[in-house]
MIKOL-278728 format. One record per atom (N, C-alpha, C): x, y, z; atom name; residue number from 1. Coordinates in steps of 0.05 Angstrom, whole numbers, always signed. Layout:
% MIKOL-278728
ATOM; X; Y; Z; name; resi
ATOM; X; Y; Z; CA; NUM
...
% end
This chain:
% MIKOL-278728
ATOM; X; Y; Z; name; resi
ATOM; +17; -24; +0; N; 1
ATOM; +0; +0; +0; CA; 1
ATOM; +18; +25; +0; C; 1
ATOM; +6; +46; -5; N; 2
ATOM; +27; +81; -9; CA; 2
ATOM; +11; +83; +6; C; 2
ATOM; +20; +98; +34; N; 3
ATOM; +1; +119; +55; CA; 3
ATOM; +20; +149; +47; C; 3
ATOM; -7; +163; +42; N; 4
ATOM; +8; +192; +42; CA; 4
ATOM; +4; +203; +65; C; 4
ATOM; +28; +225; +78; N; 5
ATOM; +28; +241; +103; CA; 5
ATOM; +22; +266; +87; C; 5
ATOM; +10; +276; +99; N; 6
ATOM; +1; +314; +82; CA; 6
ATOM; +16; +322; +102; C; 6
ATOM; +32; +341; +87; N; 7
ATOM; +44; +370; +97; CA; 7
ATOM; +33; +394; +95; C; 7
ATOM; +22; +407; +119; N; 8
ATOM; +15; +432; +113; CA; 8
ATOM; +33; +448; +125; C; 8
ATOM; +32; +479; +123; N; 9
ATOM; +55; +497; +130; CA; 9
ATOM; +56; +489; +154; C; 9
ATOM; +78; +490; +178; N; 10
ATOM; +75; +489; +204; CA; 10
ATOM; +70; +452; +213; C; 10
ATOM; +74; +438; +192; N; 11
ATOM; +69; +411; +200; CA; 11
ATOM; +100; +395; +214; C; 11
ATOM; +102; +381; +235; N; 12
ATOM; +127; +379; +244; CA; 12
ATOM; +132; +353; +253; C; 12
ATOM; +114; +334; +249; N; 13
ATOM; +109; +308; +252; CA; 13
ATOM; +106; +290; +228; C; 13
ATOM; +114; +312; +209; N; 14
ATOM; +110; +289; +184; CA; 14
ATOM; +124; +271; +174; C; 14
ATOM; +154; +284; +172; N; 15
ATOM; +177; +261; +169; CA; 15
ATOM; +176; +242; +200; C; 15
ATOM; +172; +248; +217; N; 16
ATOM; +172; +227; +231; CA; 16
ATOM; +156; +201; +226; C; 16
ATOM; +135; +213; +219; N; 17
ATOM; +109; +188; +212; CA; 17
ATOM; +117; +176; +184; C; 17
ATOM; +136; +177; +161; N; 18
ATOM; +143; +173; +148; CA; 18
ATOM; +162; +149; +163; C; 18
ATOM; +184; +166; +169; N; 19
ATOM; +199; +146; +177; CA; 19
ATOM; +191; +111; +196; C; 19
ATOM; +176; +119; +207; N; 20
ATOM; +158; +94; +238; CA; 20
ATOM; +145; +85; +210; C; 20
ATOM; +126; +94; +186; N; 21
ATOM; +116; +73; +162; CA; 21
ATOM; +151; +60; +158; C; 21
ATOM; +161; +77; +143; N; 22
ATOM; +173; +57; +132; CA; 22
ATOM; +189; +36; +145; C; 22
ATOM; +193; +46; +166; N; 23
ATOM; +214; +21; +191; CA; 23
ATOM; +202; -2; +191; C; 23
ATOM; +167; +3; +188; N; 24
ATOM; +144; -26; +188; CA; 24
ATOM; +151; -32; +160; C; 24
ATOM; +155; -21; +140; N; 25
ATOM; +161; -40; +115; CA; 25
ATOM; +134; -21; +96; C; 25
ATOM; +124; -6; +106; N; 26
ATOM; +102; +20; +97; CA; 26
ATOM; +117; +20; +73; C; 26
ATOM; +106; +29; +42; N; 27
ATOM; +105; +55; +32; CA; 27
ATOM; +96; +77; +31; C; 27
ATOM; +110; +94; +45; N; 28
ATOM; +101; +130; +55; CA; 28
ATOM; +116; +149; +40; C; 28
ATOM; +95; +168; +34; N; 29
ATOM; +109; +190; +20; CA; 29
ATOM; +98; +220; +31; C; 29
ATOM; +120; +231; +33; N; 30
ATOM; +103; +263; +30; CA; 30
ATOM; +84; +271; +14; C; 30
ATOM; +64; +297; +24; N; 31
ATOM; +45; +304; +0; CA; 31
ATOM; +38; +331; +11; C; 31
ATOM; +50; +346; -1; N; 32
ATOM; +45; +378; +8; CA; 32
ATOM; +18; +377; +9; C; 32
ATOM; +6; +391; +12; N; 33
ATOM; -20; +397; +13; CA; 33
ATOM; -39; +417; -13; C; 33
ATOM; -18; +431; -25; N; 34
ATOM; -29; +441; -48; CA; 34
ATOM; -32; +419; -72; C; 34
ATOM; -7; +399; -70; N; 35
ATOM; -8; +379; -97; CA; 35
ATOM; -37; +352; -96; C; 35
ATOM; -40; +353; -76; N; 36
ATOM; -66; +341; -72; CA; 36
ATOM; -62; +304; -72; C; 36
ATOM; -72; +297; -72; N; 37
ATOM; -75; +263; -55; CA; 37
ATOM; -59; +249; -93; C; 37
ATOM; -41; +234; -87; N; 38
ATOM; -31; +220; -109; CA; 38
ATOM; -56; +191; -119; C; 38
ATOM; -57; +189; -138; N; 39
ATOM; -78; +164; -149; CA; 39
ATOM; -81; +145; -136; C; 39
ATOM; -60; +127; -129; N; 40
ATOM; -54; +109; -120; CA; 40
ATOM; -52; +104; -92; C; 40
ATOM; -61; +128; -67; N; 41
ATOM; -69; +127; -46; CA; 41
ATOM; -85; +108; -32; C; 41
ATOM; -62; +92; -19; N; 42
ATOM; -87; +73; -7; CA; 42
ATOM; -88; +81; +26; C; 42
ATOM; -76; +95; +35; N; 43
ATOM; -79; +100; +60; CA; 43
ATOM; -72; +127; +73; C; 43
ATOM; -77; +155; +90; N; 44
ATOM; -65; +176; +93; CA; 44
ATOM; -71; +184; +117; C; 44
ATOM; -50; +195; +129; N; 45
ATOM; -47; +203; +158; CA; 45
ATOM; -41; +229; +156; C; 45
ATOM; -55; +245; +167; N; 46
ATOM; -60; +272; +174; CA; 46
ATOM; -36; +275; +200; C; 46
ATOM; -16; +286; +203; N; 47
ATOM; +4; +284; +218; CA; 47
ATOM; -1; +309; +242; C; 47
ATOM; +16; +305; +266; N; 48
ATOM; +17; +329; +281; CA; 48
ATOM; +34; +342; +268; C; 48
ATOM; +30; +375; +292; N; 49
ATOM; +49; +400; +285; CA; 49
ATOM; +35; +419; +289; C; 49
ATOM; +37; +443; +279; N; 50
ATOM; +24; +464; +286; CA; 50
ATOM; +21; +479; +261; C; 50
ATOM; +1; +463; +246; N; 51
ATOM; -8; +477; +226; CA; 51
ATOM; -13; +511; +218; C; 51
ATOM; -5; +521; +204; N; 52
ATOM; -8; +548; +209; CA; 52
ATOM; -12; +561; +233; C; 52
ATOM; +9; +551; +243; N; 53
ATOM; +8; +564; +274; CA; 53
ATOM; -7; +568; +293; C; 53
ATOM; -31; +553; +284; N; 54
ATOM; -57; +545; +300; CA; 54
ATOM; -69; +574; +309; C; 54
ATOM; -56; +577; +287; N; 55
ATOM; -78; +609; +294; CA; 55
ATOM; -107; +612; +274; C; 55
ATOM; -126; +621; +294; N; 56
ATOM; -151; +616; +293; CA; 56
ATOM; -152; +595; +319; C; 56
ATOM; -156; +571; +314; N; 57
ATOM; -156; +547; +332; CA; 57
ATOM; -136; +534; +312; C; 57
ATOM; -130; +511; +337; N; 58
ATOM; -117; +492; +326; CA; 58
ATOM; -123; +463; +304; C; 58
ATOM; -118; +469; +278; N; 59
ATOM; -133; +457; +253; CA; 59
ATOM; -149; +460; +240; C; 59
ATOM; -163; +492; +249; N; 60
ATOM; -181; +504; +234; CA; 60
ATOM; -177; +510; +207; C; 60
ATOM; -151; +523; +201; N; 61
ATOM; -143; +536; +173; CA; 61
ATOM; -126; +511; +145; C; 61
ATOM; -125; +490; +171; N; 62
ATOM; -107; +457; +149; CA; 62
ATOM; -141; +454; +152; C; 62
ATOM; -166; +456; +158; N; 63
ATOM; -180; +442; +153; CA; 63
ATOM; -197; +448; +128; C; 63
ATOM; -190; +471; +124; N; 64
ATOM; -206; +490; +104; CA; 64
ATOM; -194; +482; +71; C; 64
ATOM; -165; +468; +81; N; 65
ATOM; -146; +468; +56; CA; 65
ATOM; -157; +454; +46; C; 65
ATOM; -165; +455; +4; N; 66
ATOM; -177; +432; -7; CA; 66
ATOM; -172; +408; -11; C; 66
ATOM; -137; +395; -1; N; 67
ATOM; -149; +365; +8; CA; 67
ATOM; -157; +357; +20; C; 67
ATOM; -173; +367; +43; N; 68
ATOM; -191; +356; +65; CA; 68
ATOM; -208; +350; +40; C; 68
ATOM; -215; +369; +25; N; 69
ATOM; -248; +346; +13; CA; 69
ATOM; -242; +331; -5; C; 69
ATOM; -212; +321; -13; N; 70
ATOM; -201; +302; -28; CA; 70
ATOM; -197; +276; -11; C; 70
ATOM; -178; +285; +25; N; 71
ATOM; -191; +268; +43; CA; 71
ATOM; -216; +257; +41; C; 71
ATOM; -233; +272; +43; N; 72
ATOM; -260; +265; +62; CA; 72
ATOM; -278; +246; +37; C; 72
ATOM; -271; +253; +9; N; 73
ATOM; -281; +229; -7; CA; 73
ATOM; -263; +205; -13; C; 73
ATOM; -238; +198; -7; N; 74
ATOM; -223; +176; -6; CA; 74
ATOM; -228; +165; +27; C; 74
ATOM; -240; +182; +45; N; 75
ATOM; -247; +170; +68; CA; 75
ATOM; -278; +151; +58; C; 75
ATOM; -290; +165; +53; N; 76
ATOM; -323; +152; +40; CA; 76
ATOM; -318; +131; +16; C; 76
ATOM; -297; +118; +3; N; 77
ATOM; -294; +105; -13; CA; 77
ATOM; -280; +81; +3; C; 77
ATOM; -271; +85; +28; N; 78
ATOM; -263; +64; +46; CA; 78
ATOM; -230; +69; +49; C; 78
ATOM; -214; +90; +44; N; 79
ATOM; -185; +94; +52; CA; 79
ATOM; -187; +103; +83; C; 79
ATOM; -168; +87; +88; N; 80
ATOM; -162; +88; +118; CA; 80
ATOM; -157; +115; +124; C; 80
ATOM; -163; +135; +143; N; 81
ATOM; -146; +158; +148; CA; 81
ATOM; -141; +157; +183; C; 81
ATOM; -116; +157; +191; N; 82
ATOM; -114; +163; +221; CA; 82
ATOM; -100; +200; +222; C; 82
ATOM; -116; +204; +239; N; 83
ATOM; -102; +238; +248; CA; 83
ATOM; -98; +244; +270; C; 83
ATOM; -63; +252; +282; N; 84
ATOM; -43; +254; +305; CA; 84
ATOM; -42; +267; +305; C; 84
ATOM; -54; +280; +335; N; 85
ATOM; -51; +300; +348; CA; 85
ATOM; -62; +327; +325; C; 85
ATOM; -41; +342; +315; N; 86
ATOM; -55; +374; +302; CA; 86
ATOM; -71; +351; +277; C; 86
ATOM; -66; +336; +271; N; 87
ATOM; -81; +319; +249; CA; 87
ATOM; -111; +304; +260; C; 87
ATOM; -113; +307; +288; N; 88
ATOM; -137; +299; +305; CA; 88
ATOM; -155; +324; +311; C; 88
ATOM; -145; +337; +306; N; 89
ATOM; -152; +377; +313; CA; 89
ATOM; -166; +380; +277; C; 89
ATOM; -155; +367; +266; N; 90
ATOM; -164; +372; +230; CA; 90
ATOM; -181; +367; +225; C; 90
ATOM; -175; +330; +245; N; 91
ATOM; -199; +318; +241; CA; 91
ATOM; -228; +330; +246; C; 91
ATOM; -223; +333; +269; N; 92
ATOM; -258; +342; +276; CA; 92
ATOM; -259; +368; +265; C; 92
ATOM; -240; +390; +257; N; 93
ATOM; -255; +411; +248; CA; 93
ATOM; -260; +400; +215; C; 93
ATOM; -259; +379; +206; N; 94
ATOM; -262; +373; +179; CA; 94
ATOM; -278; +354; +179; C; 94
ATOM; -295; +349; +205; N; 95
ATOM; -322; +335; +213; CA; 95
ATOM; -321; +306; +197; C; 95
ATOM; -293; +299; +196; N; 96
ATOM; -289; +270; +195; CA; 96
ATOM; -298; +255; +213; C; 96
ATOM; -288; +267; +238; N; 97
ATOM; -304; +256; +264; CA; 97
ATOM; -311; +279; +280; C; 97
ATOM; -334; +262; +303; N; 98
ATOM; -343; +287; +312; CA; 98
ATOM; -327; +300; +344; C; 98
ATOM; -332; +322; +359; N; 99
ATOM; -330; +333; +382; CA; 99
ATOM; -313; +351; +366; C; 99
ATOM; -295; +363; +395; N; 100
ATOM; -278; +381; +380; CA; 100
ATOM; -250; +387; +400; C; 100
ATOM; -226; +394; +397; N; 101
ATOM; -204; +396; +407; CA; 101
ATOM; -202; +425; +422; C; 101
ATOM; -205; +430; +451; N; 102
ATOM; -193; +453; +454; CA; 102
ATOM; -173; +459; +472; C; 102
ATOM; -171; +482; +487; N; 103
ATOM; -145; +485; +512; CA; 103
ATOM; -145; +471; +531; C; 103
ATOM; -125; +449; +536; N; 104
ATOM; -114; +438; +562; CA; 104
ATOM; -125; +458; +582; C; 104
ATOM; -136; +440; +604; N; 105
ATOM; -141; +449; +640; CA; 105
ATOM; -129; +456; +647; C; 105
ATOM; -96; +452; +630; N; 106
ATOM; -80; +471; +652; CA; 106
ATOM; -73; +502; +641; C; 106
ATOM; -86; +500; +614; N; 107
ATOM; -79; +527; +593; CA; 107
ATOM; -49; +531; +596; C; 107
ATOM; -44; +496; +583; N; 108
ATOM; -11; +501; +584; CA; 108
ATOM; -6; +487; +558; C; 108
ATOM; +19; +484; +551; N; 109
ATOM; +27; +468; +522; CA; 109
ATOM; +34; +440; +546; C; 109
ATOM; +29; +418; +537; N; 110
ATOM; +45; +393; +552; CA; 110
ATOM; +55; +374; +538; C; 110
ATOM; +73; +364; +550; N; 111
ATOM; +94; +346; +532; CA; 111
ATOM; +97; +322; +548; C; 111
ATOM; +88; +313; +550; N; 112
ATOM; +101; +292; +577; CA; 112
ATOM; +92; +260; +560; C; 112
ATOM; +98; +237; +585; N; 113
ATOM; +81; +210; +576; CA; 113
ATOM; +58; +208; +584; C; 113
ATOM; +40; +188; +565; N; 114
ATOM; +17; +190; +583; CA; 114
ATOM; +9; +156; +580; C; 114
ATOM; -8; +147; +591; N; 115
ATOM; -22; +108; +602; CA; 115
ATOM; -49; +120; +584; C; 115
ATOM; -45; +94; +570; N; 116
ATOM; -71; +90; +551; CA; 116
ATOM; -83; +77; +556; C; 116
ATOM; -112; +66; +559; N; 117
ATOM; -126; +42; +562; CA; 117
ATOM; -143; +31; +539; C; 117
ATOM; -131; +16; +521; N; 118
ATOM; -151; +5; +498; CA; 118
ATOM; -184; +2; +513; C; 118
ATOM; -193; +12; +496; N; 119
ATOM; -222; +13; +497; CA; 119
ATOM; -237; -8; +487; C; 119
ATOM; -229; -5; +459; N; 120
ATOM; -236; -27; +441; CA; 120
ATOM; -216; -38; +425; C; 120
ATOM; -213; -65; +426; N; 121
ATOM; -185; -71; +407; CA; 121
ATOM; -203; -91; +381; C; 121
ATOM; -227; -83; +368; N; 122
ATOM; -236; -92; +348; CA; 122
ATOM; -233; -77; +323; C; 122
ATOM; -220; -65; +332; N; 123
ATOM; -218; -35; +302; CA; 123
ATOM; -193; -29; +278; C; 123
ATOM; -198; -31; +262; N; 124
ATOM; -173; -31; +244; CA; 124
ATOM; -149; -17; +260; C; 124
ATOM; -149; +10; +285; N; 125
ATOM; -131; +13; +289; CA; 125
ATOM; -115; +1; +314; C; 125
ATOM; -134; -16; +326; N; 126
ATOM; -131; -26; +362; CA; 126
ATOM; -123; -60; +351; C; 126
ATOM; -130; -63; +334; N; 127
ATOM; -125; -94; +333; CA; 127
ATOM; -100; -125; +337; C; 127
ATOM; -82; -96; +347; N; 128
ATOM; -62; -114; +351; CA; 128
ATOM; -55; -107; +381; C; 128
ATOM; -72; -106; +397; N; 129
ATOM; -78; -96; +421; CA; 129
ATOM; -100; -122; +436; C; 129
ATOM; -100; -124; +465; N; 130
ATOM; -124; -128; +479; CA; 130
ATOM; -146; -112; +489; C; 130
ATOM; -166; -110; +493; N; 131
ATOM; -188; -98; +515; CA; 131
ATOM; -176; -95; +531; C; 131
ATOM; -172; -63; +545; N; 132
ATOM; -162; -69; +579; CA; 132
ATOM; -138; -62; +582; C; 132
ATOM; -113; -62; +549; N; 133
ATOM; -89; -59; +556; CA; 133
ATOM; -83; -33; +551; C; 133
ATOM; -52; -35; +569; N; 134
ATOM; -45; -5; +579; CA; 134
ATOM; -24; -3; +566; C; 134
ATOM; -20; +26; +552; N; 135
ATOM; +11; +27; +521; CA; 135
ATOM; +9; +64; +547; C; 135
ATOM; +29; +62; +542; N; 136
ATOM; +49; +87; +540; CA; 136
ATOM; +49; +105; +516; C; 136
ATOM; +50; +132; +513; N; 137
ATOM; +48; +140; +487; CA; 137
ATOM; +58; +167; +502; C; 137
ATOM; +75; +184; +492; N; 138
ATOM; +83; +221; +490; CA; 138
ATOM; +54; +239; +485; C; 138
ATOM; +41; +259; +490; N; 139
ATOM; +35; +273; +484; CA; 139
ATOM; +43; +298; +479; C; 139
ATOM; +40; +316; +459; N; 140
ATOM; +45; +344; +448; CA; 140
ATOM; +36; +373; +444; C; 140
ATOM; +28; +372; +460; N; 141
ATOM; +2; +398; +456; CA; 141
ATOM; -14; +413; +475; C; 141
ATOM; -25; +438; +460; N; 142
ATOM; -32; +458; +478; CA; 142
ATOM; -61; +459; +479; C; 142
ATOM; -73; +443; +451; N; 143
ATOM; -109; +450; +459; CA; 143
ATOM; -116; +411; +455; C; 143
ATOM; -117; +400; +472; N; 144
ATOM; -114; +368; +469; CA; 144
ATOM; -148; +367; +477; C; 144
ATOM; -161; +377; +505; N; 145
ATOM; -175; +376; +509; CA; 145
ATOM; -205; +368; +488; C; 145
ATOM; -215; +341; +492; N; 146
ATOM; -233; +328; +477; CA; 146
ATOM; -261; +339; +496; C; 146
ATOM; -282; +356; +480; N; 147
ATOM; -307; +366; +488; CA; 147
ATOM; -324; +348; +458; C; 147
ATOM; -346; +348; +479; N; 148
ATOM; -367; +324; +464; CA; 148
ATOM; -390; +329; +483; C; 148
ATOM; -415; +341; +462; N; 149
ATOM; -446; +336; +485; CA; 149
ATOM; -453; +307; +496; C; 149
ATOM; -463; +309; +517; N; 150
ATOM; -460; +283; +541; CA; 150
ATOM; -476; +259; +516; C; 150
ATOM; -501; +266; +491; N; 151
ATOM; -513; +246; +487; CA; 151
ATOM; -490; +236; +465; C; 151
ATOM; -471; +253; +451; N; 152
ATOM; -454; +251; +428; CA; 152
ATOM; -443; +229; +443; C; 152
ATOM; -429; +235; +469; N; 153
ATOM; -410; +220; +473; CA; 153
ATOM; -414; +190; +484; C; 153
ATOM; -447; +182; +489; N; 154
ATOM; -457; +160; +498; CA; 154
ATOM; -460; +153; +475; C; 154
ATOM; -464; +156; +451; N; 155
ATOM; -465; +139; +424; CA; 155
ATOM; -445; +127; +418; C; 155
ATOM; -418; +154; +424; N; 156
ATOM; -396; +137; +417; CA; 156
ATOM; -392; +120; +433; C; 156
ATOM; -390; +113; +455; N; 157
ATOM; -399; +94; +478; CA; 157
ATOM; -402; +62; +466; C; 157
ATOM; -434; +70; +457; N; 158
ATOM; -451; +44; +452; CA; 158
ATOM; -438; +31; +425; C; 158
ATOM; -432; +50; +410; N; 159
ATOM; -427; +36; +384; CA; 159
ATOM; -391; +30; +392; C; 159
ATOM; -377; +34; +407; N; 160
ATOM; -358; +19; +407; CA; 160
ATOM; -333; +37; +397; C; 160
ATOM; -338; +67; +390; N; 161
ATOM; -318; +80; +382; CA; 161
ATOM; -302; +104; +390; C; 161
ATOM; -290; +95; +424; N; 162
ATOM; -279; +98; +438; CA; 162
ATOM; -259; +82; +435; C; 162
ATOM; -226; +95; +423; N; 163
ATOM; -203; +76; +414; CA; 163
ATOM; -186; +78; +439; C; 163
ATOM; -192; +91; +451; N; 164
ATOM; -173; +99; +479; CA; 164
ATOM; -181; +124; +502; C; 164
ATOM; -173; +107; +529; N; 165
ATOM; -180; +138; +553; CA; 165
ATOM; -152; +148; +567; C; 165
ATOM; -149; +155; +572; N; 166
ATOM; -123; +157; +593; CA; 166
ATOM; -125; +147; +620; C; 166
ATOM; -107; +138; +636; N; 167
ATOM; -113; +126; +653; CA; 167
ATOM; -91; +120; +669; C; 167
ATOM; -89; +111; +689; N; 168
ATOM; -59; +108; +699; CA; 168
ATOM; -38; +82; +686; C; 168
ATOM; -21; +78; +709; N; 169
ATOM; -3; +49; +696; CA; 169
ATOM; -15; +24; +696; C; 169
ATOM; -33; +35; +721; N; 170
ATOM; -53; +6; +723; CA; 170
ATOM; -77; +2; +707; C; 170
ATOM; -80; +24; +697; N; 171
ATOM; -109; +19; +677; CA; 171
ATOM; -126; +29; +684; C; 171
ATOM; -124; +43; +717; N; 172
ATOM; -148; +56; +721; CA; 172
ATOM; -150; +86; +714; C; 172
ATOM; -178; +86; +705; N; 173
ATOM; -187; +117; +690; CA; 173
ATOM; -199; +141; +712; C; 173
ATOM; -175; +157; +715; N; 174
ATOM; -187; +177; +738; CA; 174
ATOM; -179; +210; +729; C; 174
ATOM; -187; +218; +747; N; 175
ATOM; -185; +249; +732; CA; 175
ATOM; -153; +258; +740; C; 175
ATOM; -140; +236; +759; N; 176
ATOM; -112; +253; +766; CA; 176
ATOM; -91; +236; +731; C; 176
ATOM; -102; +222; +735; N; 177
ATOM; -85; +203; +699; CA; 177
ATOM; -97; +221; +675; C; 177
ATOM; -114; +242; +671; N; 178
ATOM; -122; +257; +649; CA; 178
ATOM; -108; +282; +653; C; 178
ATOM; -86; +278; +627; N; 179
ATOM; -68; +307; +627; CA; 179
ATOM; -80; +328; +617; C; 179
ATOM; -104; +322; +602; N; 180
ATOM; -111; +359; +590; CA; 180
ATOM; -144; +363; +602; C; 180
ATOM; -159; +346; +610; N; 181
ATOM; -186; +346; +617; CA; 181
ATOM; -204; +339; +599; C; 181
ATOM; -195; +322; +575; N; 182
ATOM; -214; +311; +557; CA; 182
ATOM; -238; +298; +572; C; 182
ATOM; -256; +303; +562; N; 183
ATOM; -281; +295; +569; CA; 183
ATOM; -283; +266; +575; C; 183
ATOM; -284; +251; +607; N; 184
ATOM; -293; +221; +610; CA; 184
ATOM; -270; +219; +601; C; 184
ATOM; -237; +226; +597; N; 185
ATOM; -210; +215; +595; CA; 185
ATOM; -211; +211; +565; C; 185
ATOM; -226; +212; +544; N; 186
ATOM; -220; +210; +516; CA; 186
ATOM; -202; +217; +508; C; 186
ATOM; -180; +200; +490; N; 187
ATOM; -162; +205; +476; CA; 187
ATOM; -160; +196; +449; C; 187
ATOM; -176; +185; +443; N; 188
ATOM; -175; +172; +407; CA; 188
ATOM; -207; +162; +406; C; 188
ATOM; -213; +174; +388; N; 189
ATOM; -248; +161; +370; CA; 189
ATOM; -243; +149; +339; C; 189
ATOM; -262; +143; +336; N; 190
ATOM; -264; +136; +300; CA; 190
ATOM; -284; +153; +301; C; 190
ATOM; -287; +161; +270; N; 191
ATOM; -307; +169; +252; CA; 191
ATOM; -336; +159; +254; C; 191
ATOM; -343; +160; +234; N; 192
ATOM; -372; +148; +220; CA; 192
ATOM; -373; +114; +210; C; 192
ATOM; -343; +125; +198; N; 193
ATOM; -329; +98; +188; CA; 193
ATOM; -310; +88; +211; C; 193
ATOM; -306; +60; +215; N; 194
ATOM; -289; +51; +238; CA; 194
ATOM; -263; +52; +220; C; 194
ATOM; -262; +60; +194; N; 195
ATOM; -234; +67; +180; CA; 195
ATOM; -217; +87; +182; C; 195
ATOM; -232; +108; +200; N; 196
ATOM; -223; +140; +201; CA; 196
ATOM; -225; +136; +230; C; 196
ATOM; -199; +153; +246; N; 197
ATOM; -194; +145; +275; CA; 197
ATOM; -169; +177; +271; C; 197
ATOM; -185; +185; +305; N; 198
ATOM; -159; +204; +306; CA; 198
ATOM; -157; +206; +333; C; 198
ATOM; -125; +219; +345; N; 199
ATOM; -110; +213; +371; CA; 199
ATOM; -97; +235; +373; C; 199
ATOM; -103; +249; +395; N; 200
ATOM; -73; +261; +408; CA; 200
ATOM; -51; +248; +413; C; 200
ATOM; -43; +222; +432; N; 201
ATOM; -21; +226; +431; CA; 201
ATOM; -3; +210; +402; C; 201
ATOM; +20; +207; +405; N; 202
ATOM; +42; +207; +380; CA; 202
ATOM; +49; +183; +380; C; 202
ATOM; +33; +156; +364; N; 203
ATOM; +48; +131; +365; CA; 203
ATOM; +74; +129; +347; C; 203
ATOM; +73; +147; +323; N; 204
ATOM; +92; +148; +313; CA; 204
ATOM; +119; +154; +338; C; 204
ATOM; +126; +160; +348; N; 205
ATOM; +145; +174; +374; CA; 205
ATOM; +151; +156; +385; C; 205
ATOM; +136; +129; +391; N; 206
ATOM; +144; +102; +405; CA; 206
ATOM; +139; +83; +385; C; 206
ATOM; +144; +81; +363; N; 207
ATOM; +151; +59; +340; CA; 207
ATOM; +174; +44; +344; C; 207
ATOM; +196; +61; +346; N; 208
ATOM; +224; +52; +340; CA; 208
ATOM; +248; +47; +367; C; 208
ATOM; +252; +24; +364; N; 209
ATOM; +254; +5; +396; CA; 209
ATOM; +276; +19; +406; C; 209
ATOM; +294; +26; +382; N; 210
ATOM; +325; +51; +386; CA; 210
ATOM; +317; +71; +392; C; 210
ATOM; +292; +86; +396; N; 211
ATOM; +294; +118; +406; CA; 211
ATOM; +274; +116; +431; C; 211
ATOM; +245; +101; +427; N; 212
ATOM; +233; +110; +455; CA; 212
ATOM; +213; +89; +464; C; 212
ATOM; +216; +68; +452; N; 213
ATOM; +204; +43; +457; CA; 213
ATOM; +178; +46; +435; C; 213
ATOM; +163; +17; +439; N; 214
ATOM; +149; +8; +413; CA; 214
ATOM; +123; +11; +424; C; 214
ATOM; +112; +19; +437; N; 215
ATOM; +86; +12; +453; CA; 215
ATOM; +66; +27; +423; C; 215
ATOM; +75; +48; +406; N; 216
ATOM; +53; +62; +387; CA; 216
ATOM; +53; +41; +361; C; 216
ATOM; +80; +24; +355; N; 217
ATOM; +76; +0; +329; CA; 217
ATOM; +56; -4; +330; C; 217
ATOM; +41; -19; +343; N; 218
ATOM; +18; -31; +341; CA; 218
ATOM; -10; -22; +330; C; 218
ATOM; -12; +8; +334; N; 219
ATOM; -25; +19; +316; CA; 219
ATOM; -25; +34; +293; C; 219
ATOM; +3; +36; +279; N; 220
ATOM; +19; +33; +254; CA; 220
ATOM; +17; +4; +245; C; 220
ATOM; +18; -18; +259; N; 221
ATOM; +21; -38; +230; CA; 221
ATOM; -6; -41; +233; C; 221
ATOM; -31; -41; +254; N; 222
ATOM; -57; -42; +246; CA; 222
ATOM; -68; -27; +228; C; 222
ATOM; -57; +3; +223; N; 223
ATOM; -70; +23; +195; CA; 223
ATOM; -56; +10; +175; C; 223
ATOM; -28; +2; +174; N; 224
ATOM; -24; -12; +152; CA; 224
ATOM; -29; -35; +140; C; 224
ATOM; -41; -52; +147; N; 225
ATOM; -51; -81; +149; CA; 225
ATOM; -81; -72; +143; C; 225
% end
């Protein structure tokens, strides 16, 4: 498969996510954002960074850019899309999926590690995961915070598309293990489609066993697979 990473101005996670594909054996390529989605796209990841400087909000102005609606119909034809972190901020302002990204509780930028708790490991991107299990992952960012109306977020609930909460080392989900105040600890949803999935934190960042351990592979070779 080719997964393309879009580059938009201010994108700073893109060669990274390039590199964690290709270490799995990926073909990844860059794709500025003006040249638009290559033919042969079978898969594309909306990368972190700070897209135009996240001014306006964060992913407002990459979401406006016209391959989002080159995205958003290779998403509806069944191409996988995952979006990291400012690429999760795209997401929902490009109503791939729903809620919306805003300022951390602490109205701070944060960088630290954070305990994931698979939610659901039935999903093209959890599947090489269990129910229940706990990955390590970096987070990046200043508006992480996941807001969602209480009935939005019981659908995603019922139907199963809750990909991750934060939580401690043990798995348990409490408000002192939630670094930005996402709503009920949310950190990764799917779409409409269980093919479209987006995350704050950076599995690309823990791919490669030489820089910060592998705990994010798993949901790199599940988008690629």
């Amino acid at each position: 498969m080719t997964v393309s990473v879009i580059q938009f101005g201010g994108s700073n996670c893109d060669r990274d996510t390039v590199l964690a594909l290709s270490e799995l054996g990926v073909d990844a390529e860059l794709v500025w954002h003006e040249d638009g989605l290559p033919e042969g796209t079978s898969g594309i990841v909306v990368p972190g960074g700070f897209s135009y400087g996240d001014y306006l909000r964060a992913g407002a102005m990459a979401a406006r850019s016209p391959i989002m609606d080159e995205v958003r119909d290779r998403a509806e034809s069944g191409v996988p899309v995952l979006g990291i972190c400012n690429g999760a901020q795209i997401g929902c302002e490009s109503s791939l999926t729903p809620g919306a990204f805003t300022t951390n509780r602490s109205a701070r930028f944060q960088c630290e590690h954070v305990y994931l708790r698979v939610e659901n490991a039935e999903t093209p991107f959890t599947e090489r995961y269990d129910e229940g299990e706990v990955i390590e992952l970096p987070i990046a960012h200043g508006e992480g915070r996941f807001e969602i109306t209480d009935e939005k977020l019981t659908e995603l609930d019922d139907d199963g598309r809750i990909l991750f909460r934060y939580c401690d080392e043990s798995g348990n989900v409490t408000d002192a293990a939630n670094p930005n105040g996402s709503k009920e600890n949310v950190a990764g949803i799917t779409g409409t489609s269980e093919t479209i999935a987006v995350m704050m934190p950076h599995p690309e960042r823990v791919s490669l066993p030489d820089i910060d351990g592998t705990d994010g592979q798993g949901i790199l070779r599940a988008f690629a697979e």
